[in-house]
Each structure stands twice: as C-alpha cells, then as structure tokens.
C-alpha positions in Angstrom: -6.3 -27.4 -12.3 -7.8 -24.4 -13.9 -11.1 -24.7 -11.2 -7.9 -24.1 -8.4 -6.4 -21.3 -10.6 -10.0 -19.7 -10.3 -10.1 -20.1 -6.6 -6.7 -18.7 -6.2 -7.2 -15.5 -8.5 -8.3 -12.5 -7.4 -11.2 -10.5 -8.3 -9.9 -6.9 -10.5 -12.7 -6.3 -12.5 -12.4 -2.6 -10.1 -8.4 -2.6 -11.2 -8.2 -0.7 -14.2 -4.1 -0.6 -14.9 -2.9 -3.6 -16.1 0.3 -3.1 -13.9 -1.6 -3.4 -10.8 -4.0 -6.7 -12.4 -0.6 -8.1 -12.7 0.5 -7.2 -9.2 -2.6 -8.8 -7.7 -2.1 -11.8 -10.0 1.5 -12.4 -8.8 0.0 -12.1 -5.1 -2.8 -14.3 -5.5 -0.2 -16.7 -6.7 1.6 -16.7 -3.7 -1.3 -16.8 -1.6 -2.3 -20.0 -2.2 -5.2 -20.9 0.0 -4.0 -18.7 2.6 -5.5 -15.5 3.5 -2.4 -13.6 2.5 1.5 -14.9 1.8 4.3 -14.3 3.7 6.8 -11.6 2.8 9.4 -14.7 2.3 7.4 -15.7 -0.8 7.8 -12.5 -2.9 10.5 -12.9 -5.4 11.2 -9.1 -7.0 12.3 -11.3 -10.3 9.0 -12.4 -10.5 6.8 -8.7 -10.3 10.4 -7.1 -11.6 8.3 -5.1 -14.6 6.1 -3.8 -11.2 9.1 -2.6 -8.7 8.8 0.6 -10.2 5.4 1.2 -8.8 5.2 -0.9 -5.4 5.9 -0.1 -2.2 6.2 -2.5 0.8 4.7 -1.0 4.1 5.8 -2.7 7.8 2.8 -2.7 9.6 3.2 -1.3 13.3 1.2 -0.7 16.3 0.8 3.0 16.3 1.1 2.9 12.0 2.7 2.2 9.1 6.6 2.5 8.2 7.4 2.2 4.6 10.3 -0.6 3.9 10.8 0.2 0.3 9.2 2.3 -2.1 10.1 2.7 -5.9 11.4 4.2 -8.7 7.9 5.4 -9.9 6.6 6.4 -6.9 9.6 8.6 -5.3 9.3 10.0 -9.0 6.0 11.2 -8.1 6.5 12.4 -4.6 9.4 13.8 -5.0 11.7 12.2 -2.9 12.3 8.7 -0.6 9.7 7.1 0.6 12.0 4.9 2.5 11.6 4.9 6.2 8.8 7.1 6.2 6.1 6.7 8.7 2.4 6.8 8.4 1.1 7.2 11.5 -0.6 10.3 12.9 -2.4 12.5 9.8 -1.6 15.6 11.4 2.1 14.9 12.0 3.1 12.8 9.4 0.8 14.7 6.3 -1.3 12.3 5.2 -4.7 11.2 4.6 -6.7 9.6 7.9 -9.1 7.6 5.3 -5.6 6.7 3.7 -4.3 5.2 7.3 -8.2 3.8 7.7 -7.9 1.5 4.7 -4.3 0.4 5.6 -5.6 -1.0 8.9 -8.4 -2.3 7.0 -6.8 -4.5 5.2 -4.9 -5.5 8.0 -7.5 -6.5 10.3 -9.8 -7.8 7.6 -6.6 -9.8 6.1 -8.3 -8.7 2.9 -6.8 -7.0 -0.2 -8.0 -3.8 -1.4 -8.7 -1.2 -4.5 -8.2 1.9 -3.9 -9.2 4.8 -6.5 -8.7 8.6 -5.5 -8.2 12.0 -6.4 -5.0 14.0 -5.1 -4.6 17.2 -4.7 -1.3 18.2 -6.4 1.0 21.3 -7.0 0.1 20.4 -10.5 -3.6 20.8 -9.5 -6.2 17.5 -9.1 -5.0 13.8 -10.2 -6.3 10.6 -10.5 -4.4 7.6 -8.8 -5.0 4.1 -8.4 -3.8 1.4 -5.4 -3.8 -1.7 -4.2 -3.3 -2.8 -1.0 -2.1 -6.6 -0.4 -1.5 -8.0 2.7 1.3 -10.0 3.5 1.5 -12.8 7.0 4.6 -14.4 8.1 2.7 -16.3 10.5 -0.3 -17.3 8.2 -2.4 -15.1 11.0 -1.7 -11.9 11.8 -0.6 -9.5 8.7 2.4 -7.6 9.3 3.2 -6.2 6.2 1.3 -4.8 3.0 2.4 -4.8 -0.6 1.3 -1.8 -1.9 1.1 -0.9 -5.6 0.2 2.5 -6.9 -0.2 4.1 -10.2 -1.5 7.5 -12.0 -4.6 6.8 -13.9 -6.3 9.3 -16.4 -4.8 12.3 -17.5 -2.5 12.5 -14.6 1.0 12.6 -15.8 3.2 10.3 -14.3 6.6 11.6 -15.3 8.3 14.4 -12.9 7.4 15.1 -9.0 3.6 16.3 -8.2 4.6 16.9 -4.9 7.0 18.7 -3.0 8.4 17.6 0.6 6.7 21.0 1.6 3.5 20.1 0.4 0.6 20.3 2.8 -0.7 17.0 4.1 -1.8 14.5 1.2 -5.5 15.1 0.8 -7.4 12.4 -0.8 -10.6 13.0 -2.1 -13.6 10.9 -3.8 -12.1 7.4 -2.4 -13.7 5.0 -3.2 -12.4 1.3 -2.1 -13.6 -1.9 -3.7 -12.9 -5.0 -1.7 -11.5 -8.0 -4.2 -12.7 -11.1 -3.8 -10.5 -13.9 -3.2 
C-alpha cells in the first residue's frame, strides 16, 4: 500500500507553502495512475482549507478562461477573476511566459511549480503557483487547477493590484517540473 501511495504522490520538494503541498497532495490523490483526473473527481470539501487560494482555469483553443477564482486571490488582484480570459499578453495584460507555462502543462499533461516575482503597486513580490492539470477524457487536458500563494515578505492581505494596473509582469520565473 504505502509503495502505491509513493507512486501516486507528487514530487514538492520545489513547493515551499504548505497550502499548495496540500493542494498537490489532494490532486495526486485523484490522479490515480492517470496522467491527470478529471474535473468530476475534485470535491471542494476535500481541498475546502485551499478554496481560498485556487483558481480553476478552462483551457481553450486561443487561451485560457478562468471558471472560478477565490477569496485569496480576488483579495490580491483586486477584483473577480471570474470569466476573465488569458489569451493574448497585449490585450488581456498578462505575462506571455505566464500563458507559455499554462500550455505547458497542457500539452505535456504535466503539473507544474511555478515561483516568480511581480511587479506591484506596492512595489516587487514574491508568489508561488501550481499548475495541475485536469482530463475529462483521461487524454487531452482541458482544464487546470491552479493554486497560488504570496511567499516571503509579500503581504497577502489587501489588493496589490489595481484593474488599471499595467500588464502583469513576471519576472525571475523559474518552473520546476514535479515528478509524478
């Protein structure tokens, strides 16, 4: 039992905050010996400690539309996250190496770390991600669960951004590939 437990779990030795350990935990769970779990398998009673700070991206041919984002992270940016697309960096404000990971994980069917600097009204912060995908169809992934936390001295409580901030600019990324 615990050798398939071992198989199953996921590699966060690069995941410093224990809520995102937990969130890859509870997706490695799911995952079984798939490469990813579907969306039907994610039960927000089981991760409810982690809503806060998830988001749950549909994946789309020309980008990204978030489905849900929470408490935590409309805190931090200020406003909804829901329905808002990520798509095109110029039009939509946000980071191309950002979008390049998402598809990443996507095409690679692969779960990712993501560590960065933002650039903030506030001035430079720290944050931490990951990004896990989700299949409905056990093939293609059509959905990521994101999670996403402050990480150093950045404070998480109040907005760092405002809706007329200029486009999210990520800096020093550096992604780590778990291994599953």
């Amino acid at each position: 039992m615990a050798a398939a437990m071992a198989e199953q779990a996921a590699d966060t030795a690069g995941v410093a905050d224990v809520r995102l350990r937990e969130l890859v935990a509870y997706w490695a769970g799911l995952r079984g010996d798939r490469a990813a779990p579907p969306r039907a398998a994610l039960d927000p009673a089981g991760m409810l400690a982690l809503l806060p700070w998830v988001a749950l991206l549909d994946v789309q041919q020309d980008g990204f539309q978030l489905r849900l984002a929470g408490t935590a992270l409309e805190a931090i940016c200020g406003r909804s996250l829901t329905g808002v697309r990520l798509a095109q960096p110029a039009v939509d404000g946000i980071d191309p190496d950002l979008l390049d990971w998402l598809r990443h994980a996507c095409h690679a069917r692969v779960p990712l770390s993501l560590q960065a600097v933002v650039t903030t009204r506030r001035g430079p912060g720290r944050l931490q991600a990951v990004i896990l995908p989700l299949s409905s169809d056990g093939e293609s992934v059509d959905k990521l669960l994101c999670g996403c936390v402050p990480v150093g001295g950045m404070r998480s409580g109040g907005a760092l951004f405002r809706r007329d901030d200029p486009a999210l600019a990520l800096t020093n990324v550096t992604a780590i590939t778990l291994m599953v």
